[in-house]
Structure formats: structure tokens, C-alpha cells
C-alpha positions in Angstrom: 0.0 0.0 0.0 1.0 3.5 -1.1 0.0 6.1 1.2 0.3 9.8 0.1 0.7 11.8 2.7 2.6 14.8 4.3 4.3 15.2 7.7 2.3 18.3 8.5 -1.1 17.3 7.0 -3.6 16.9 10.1 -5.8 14.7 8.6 -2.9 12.5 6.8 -1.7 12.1 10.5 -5.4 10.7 11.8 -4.9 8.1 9.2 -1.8 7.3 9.7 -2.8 6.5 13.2 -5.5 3.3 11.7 -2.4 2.1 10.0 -0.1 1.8 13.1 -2.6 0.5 15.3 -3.6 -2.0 12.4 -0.3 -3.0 11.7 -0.7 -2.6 8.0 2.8 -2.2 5.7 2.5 0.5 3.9 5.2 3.3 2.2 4.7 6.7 2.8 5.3 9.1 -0.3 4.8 13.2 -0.3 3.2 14.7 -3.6 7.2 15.0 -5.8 5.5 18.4 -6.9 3.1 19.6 -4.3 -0.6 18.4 -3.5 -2.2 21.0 -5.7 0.2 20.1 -9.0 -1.6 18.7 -12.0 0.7 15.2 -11.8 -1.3 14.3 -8.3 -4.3 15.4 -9.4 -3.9 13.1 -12.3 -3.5 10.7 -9.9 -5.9 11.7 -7.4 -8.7 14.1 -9.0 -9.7 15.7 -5.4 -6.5 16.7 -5.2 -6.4 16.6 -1.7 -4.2 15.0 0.7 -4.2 12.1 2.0 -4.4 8.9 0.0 -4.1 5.3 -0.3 -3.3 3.6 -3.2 -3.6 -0.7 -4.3 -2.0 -1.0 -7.8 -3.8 1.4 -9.8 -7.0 1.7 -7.3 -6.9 5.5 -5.4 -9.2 6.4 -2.7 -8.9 9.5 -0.9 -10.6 11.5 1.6 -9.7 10.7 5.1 -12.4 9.2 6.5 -13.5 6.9 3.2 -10.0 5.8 4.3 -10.3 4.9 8.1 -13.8 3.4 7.4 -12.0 1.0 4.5 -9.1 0.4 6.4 -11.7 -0.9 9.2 -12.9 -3.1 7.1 -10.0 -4.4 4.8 -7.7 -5.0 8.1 -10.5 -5.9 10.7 -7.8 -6.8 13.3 -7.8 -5.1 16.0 -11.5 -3.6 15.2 -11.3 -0.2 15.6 -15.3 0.3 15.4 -17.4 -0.9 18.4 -20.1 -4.4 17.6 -22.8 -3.0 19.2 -24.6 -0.9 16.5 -25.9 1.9 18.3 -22.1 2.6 19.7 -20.7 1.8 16.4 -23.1 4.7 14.8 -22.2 7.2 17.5 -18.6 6.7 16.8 -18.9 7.3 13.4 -21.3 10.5 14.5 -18.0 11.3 16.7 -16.0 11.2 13.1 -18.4 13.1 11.4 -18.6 15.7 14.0 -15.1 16.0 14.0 -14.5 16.5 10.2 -17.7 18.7 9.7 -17.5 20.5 12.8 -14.8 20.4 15.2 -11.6 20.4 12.7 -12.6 23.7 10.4 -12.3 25.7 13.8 -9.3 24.8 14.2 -8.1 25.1 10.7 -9.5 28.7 10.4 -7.0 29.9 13.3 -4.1 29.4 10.9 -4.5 32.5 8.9 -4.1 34.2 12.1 -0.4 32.2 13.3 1.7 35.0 12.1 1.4 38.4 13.8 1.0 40.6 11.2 -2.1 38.3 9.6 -4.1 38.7 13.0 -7.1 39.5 13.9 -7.9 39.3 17.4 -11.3 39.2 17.7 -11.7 36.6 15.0 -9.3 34.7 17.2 -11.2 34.9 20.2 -14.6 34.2 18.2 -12.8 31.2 16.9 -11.6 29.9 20.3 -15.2 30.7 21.7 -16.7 28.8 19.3 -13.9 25.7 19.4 -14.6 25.9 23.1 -18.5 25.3 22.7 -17.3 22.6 20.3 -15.5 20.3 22.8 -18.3 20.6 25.7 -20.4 19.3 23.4 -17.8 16.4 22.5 -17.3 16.2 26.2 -21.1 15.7 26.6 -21.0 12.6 24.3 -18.3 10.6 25.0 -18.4 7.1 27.3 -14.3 6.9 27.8 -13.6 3.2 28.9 -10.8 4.2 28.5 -10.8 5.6 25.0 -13.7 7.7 23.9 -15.8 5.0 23.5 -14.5 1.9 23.3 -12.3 -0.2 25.7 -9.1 -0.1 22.9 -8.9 2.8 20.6 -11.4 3.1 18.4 -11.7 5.6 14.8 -13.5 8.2 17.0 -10.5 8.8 18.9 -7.8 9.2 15.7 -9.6 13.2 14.5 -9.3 14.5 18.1 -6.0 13.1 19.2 -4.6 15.1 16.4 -7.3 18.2 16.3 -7.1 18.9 20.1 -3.2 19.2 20.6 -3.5 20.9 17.4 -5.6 23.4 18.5 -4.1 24.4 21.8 -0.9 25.0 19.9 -2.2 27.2 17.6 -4.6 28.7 20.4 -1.8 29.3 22.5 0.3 31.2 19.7 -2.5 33.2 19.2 -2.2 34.2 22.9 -5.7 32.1 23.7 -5.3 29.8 25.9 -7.5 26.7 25.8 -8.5 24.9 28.4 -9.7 20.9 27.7 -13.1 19.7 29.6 -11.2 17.4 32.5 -12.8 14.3 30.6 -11.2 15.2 27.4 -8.1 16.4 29.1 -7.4 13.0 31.1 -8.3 11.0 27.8 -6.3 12.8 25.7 -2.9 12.5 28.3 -3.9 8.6 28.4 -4.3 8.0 24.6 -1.2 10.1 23.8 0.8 7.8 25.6 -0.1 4.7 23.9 2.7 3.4 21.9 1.0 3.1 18.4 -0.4 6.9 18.6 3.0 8.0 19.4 4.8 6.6 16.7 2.2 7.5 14.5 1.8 11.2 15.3 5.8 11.5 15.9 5.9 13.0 12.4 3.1 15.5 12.4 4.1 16.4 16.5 8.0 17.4 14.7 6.7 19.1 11.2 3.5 20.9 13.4 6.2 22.5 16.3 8.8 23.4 13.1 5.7 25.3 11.5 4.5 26.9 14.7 7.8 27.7 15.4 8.8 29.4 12.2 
């Protein structure tokens, strides 16, 4: 498996995550001229970043990804057997990519000084903050999210919220977790699989930040 990715992509990190907990071989490859060029578009029309590919069968977007992945590689299962808990974790993934993420990701037009607008900062934090009660609200950690092992709904926000109290905090916003998101995310950072998956996004995120 060929997975297209880059170091700093957030949601290239959330699937690399399936693929070290799964175990799955795969080689990692960044776009040779950019995500946007016309040579990966050709190869993947959305032109978006990331994707898997099997011979000369492409599928992109991450969460098409994670759900196939689930199902191609069904050890460990990273979705719950009970239905109803195994559609509220995929409402978790939705709510993340729909809702939760595009917060986040609207802060970084504001990372450099001269680019920022304070009050759109603070209405962006505001809102990211009414975000996670509500994810606070709806998770059943035991001890991830909602599952006894890590599960798909944890992958978004183990990347989203360390992401966003970076960028929050470079902004000079602060953000405080919900204690029940705060303890799960400490606990799930620590296991071994999430940190060698998100070792390469944790290094290219800080060198951004940083620059």
C-alpha cells in the first residue's frame, strides 16, 4: 500500500494512526510536486491530501479511508459491535470532520502576527470551546472515547485537540480541555502506536508553529 501523505497534513496524521494500530505495511510518499500540482491530481482528482493507493485503485478523503481500512484489516477492530455505539462513533468522526476540525483550521491565517485579527481569534476559540463541551457531553471513555481499545473516534481528536491548543496558544488564547477530554487525551497520547504514529506530524507541526 501507497500512502500519500505529508508530515504536516492533520488529517494524513489521523490516518496514519488506523495504520499503526492496524499493523498494516504500507510506504509513505509526499506529492514530488506539491498536493495542488496537476501530476497528483492526475492521480488523485480531489487533489487533496491524503491517499491510499492498491496497484492502480486511489481512494482519498480521510475518513472513506479509516472506514476502508476498518474493514479491509479488521484486526484489531477499531469500530465498536454494538450498533448503536458503532453509529455514535462514526457520528464522533463526522462531527469532528464537519465540525470540530474547520475551527481549528481557520485559526491558521491568524499564526503570524501581522495576519491577525484578534477578535476573529477569540470568536474562533469561543466557538472551538463550545465545540468540545459538546464532545465532552457525548463521550463514554472506557478508556478511550468510547471503546475499551482505541477506536476511529479517537484518531480526529487526538490530532485536532493538541493541534488546536498549539495554535490557540500562539494566538495568545489559551485553551482549556473539559477534565474528561483532558485526562483521555494525556492517556491515549501515551499509547505506543499513537506516538509513533503522530511522531511525524508532532515534529513538522512544532517546526511550522515555530517558524
Amino acid at each position: 500500500m501507497i500512502f500519500h501523505a505529508t508530515a504536516l497534513s492533520s488529517y494524513s496524521a489521523k490516518v496514519r494512526l488506523v495504520l499503526c494500530v492496524k499493523g498494516v505495511d504500507f510506504e509513505e510518499r509526499a506529492p514530488a510536486q506539491g498536493y495542488r500540482s496537476a501530476e497528483y491530481r492526475a492521480l488523485v482528482p480531489m487533489g487533496t491530501l491524503p491517499a491510499i493507493q492498491e496497484g492502480d485503485w486511489v481512494l482519498s478523503e480521510s475518513e472513506a479511508i479509516n472506514e476502508y481500512l476498518e474493514e479491509r484489516y479488521p484486526t484489531p477492530p477499531m469500530l465498536p459491535q454494538d450498533l448503536q455505539l458503532r453509529a455514535q462513533a462514526r457520528f464522533l468522526c463526522r462531527f469532528h470532520d464537519l465540525y470540530l476540525e474547520p475551527r481549528v483550521r481557520a485559526l491558521f491565517a491568524h499564526v503570524k502576527p501581522a495576519q491577525r485579527n484578534p477578535q476573529t481569534v477569540l470568536a474562533l476559540r469561543d466557538d472551538i470551546d463550545a465545540r468540545l463541551r459538546q464532545l465532552a457531553s457525548w463521550v463514554q471513555p472506557q478508556p478511550f472515547l468510547l471503546t475499551p481499545t482505541i477506536g476511529l473516534a479517537d484518531c480526529g481528536p487526538l490530532v485536532t485537540l493538541p493541534l488546536a491548543s498549539q495554535v490557540l496558544a500562539v494566538c495568545g488564547q489559551p485553551l482549556t480541555l473539559p477534565p474528561v477530554l483532558g485526562e483521555w487525551l494525556q492517556m491515549a497520547s501515551a499509547h505506543p502506536d499513537v506516538e509513533r504514529a503522530l511522531a511525524l506530524w508532532r515534529a513538522a507541526t512544532q517546526t511550522w508553529l515555530a517558524s
